[in-house]
N, C-alpha and C positions, 0 to 999 in steps of 0.2 A: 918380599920384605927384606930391606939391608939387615946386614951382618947387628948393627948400632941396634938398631929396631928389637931385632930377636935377643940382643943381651938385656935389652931393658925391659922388656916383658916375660923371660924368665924372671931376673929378678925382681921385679914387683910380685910375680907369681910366687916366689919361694920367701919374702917378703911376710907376704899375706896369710902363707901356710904356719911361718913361724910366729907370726905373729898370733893366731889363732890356737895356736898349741896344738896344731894336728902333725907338722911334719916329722916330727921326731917321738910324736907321745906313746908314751908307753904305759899305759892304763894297766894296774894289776887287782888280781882277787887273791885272799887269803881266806880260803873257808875252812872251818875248824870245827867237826861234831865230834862228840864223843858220851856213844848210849852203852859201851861196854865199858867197865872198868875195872884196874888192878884189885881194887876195892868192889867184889862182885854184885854185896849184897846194893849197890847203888847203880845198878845198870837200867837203862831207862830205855823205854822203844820209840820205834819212829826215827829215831836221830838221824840216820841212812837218808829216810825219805826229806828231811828238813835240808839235809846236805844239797841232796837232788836239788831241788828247790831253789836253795840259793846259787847254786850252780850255773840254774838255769837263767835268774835274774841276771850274773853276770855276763852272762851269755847277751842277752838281751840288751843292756848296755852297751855294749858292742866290744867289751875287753875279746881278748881272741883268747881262744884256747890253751894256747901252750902258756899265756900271760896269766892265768888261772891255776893255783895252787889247792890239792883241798888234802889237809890232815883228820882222817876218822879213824878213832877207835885208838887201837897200841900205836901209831902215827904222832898223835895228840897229846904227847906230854910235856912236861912246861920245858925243858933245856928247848927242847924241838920248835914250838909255838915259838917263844922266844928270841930263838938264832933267826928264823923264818921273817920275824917284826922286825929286827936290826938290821938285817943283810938282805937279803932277797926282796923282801918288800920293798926295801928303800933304794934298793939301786936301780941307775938309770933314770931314777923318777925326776920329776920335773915339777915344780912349783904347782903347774898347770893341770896336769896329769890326774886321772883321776884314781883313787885309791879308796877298793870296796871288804872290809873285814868281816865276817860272820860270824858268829857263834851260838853252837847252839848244844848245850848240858845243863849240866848242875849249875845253880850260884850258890853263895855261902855267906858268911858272916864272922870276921875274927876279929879280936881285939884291937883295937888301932893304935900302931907303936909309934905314929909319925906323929901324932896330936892335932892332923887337921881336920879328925871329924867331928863335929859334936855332941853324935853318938857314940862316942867313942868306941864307932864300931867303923873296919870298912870291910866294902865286897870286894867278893873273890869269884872268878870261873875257878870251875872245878876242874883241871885234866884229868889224863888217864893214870898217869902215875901218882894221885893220891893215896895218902898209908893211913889216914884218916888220924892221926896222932898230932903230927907235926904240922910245917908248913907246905911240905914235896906234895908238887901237883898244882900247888892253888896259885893262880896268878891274881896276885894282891893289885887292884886300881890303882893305886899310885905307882905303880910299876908299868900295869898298862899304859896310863896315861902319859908317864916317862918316855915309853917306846913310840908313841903315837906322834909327840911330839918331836921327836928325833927326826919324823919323815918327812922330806925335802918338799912333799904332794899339799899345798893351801885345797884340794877339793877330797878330802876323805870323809867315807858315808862308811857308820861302823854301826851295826845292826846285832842286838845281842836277845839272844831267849834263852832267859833262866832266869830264876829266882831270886831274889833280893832276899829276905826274909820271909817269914812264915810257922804253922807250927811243923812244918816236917810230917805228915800223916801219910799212912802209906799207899794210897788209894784214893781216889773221889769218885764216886757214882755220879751219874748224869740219869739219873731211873727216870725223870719227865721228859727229857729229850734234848735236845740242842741241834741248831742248824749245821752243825759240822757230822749228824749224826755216826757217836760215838756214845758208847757206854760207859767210860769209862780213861780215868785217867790217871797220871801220877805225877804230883806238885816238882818240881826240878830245884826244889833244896837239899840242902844236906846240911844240916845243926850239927857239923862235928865238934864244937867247939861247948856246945851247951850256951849259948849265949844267950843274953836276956837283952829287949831293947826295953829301958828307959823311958822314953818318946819314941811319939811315934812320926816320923820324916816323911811326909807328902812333899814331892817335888813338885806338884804345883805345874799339871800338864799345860792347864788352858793362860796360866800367867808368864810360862817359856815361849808358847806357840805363838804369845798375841806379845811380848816381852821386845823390850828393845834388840837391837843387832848384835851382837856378839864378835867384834873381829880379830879377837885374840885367839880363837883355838882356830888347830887347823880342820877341823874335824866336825861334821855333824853324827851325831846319836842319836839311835833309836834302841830303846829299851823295852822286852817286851813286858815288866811290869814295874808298879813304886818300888820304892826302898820297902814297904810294908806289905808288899802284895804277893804273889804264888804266879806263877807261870804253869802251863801244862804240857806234859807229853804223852801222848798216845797212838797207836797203832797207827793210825792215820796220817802220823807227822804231827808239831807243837799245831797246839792252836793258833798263838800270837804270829806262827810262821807259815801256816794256811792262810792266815787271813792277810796277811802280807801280803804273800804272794798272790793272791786270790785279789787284792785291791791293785796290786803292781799289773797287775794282767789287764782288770777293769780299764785302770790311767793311760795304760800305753796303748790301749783299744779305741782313746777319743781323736777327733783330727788336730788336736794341738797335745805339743810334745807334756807328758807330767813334768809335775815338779815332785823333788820329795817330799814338802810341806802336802800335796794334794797327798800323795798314797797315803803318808801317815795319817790324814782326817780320813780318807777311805777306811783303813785299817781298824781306828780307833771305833768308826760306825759300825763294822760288821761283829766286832766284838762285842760291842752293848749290846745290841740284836740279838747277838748268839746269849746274850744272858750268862758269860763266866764273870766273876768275881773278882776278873785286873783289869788296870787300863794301862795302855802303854804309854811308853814316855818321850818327848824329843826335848834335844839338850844340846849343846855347841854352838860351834856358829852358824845363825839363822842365815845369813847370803845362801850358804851350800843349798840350808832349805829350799829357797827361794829363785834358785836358777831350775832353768827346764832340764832335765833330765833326757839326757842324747839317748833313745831307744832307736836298736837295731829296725828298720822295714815301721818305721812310724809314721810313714806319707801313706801306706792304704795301696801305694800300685805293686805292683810289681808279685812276685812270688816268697809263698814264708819256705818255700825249700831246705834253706838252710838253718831254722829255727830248731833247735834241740827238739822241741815235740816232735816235727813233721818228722825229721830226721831218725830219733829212735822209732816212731809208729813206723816207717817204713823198711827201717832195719830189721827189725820184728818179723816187719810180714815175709820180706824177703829169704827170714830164714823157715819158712814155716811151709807142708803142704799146703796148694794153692785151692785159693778159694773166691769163684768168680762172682764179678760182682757187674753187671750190666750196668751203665747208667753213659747219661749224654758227654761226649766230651767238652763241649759248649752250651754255654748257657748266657743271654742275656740279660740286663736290668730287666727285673717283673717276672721272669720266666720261672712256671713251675717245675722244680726239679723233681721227677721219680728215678730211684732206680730197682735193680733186681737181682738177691740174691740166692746163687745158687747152694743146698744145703746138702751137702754128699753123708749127714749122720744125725741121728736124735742127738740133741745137746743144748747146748747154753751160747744165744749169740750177742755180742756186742758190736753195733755198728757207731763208731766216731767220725769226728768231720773236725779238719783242720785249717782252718779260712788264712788265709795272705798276711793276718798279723801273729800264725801262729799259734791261735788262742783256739782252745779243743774243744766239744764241745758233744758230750753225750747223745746222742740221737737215739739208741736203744737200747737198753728199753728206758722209758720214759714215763712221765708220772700218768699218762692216760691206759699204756700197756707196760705195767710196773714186771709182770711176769715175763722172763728172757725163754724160757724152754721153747724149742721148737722140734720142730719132724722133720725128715727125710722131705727132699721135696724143692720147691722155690718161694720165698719171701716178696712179694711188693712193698715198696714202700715209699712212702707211708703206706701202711694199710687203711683199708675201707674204713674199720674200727678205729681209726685217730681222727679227730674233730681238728686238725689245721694241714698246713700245705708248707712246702721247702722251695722258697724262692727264692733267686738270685738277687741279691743287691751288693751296694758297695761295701767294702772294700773291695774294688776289681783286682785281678789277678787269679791266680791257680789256688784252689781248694783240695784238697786230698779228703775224699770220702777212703775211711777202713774197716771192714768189717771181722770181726775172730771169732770165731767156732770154739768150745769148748767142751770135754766129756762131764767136766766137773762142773759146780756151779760156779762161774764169776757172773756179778752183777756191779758194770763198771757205774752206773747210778747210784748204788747205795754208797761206792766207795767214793762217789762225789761230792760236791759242794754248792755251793752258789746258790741252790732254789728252794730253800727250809727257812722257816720260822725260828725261832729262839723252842719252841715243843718238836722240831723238828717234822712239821708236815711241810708239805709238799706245796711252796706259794707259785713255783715257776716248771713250764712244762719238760726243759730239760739240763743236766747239771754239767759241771765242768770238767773236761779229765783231769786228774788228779794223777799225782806220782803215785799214792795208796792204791789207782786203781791201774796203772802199768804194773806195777809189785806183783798185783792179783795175776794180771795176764802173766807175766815171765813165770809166777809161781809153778803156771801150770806146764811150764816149756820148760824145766829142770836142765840143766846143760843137754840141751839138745836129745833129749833121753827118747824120744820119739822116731830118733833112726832106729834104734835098738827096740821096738815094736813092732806087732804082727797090724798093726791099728793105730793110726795117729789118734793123739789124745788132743789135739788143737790143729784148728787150719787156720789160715788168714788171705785176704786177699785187698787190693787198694784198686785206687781209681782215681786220675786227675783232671777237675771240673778249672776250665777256665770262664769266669765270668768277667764279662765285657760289657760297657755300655753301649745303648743302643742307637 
């Protein structure tokens, strides 16, 4: 090829690149939890794990890591958040670029001094440096919105769990059950203000969703409840933010890329199902909605290696006495997979499985053998006593089967999702990993506190199943 040739198919090449917003973009996350505060009696749990979460979605997006900002906890106060919205987030971005915000705490409600609400109320995220008196800490919407607007990014998805209003109660029981099985929760308001609504403001989920285009904001929203509704936090992580992520998992699992319009009706289903008392909300401009959403390893070949899951399960195990695990390194379409683990102690095992999209996936125990304890000894599995079988099919690529030994009890299916009813039984044979249930595992691995024992208190061991078509 002449010298003329190669300058003109670089440049159509780099052409193409900039034209499509890949050669220079610069994709960022800003994730911002905060379950401790200056203001103690408002400390809310799970936050940590909602962080996790979102983290991992941006992950998944394909922002890269160092492009990923997360402020938790004393991090999270408004100068901080603030400076983060104007400068850092907005630099280097590009019209094109995509721009993903999080949050996840308290909301609130204070007087509205600008006069453009009608309830002459607006919301507020709570930060950490709330004094509960004044205004320090609360980042007032029209402020938001100011900073939002300032970002040079037309593709921003900003995702918030908290509370809009509400009565402020200190606690809600779940005593019949829920598919997120938890007992328990606490509403993500704070009434510091004593305020009263007036009316009551339904945004009007299914008249935004189905609503004309919006090409004014830069920004799509997803809110996890109305202006009139309660949001939850719990041990577990939010709800609104389980089930996110738990629909974000589902979308980027099918052979066509999501949109964010699809996760948000995923989202919105698994809520009503679960029987909580919000619904979430989308808001800005519908295009964002409406474009597919670029997920990391969405084509189904290749390996999830690099997926945050595979990558902490096998950091994990890494660090951990080994603990072996027989099984085939190959497997074809149709092929039933067994393997076999070895158990060097009486204890508590959890066996997970990480398939090519990254997505986890309970194995044991499971709703047919609910009970984990086991004996000295070797495991088959499936066992005899499980009524189905572990076959190879697509997505091709490398799976990571792991299994973890525990002295104490972990049960990574209770700490699961995905396969409960709205009473919380049991409608599917196995649940999804969950950050609530790596928590459990680390719990038990305390900074390494198992060198300094006469007896490990956890083992782990992994194993990479390549499946292929046949």
């Amino acid at each position: 090829m002449n010298n003329w040739k190669k300058t003109a198919l670089l440049s159509a090449l780099v052409a193409t690149l900039l034209g499509s917003g890949q050669a220079l973009a610069v994709d960022k996350a800003l994730i911002v939890g905060v379950g401790k505060y200056a203001l103690s009696s408002a400390n809310l749990t799970g936050i940590d794990l909602d962080v996790n979460m979102a983290r991992d979605m941006a992950l998944y997006m394909g922002i890269r890591p160092e492009n990923i900002h997360v402020l938790l906890d004393e991090q999270a106060t408004l100068p901080h958040v603030r400076e983060e919205m104007k400068t850092w987030l907005a630099q280097d971005v590009s019209s094109a670029d995509r721009v993903f915000f999080y949050y996840s705490g308290h909301g609130t409600q204070v007087p509205d001094k600008s006069g453009d609400e009608q309830d002459s109320l607006d919301e507020a995220m709570v930060l950490h440096d709330i004094d509960g008196k004044s205004y320090q800490g609360l980042y007032i919407d029209d402020d938001f919105g100011a900073d939002l607007k300032r970002n040079p990014s037309r593709n921003m998805v900003v995702v918030v769990d908290a509370c809009h209003s509400g009565t402020g109660t200190k606690s809600i029981s779940f005593a019949n059950g829920n598919s997120f099985n938890v007992s328990e929760g606490m509403p993500k308001f704070l009434n510091l203000f004593n305020v009263h609504r007036t009316t009551t403001k339904d945004l009007g989920v299914s008249g935004v969703a189905d609503g004309a285009v919006s090409g004014e904001d830069n920004y799509l929203a997803i809110a996890a409840a109305q202006d009139n509704q309660q949001s939850i936090a719990t041990r577990k992580g939010s709800l609104f933010t389980v089930a996110f992520r738990d629909a974000f998992d589902s979308e980027r699992g099918r052979a066509a890329p999501p949109t964010l319009r699809s996760i948000y009706l995923a989202t919105e289903a698994k809520l009503k199902e679960s029987g909580v008392k919000f619904q979430p909300n989308l808001s800005g401009n519908q295009e964002i909605a409406a474009r597919s959403l670029g997920v990391a390893s969405n084509s189904g070949e290749g390996s999830a290696g690099n997926g945050p899951l595979w990558q902490d399960i096998s950091k994990l195990v890494d660090k951990l006495p080994a603990l072996s695990i027989n099984a085939p390194a190959v497997r074809y379409n149709g092929d039933a997979t067994e393997f076999v683990v070895d158990i060097p102690s009486d204890g508590y095992l959890n066996i997970v499985m990480i398939g090519p999209k990254d997505n986890g996936t309970v194995l044991f125990p499971n709703s047919y053998h609910a009970d984990n304890r086991v004996q000295t000894g070797h495991l088959s599995f499936p066992t005899a006593q499980m009524p189905f079988r572990i076959t190879a099919q697509p997505p091709y690529g490398k799976t990571l089967v792991a299994a973890f030994l525990t002295r104490e009890r972990v049960n990574m299916q209770e700490e699961g999702f995905g396969n409960r009813d709205s009473s919380g039984k049991s409608v599917r044979p196995f649940a999804h990993v969950t950050r609530s249930g790596m928590k459990a595992l680390t719990e038990g691995f305390r900074d390494l506190g198992v060198s300094a024992k006469e007896e490990s208190v956890i083992w782990g061991g992994k194993r990479e199943i390549e499946i292929k078509e046949k």
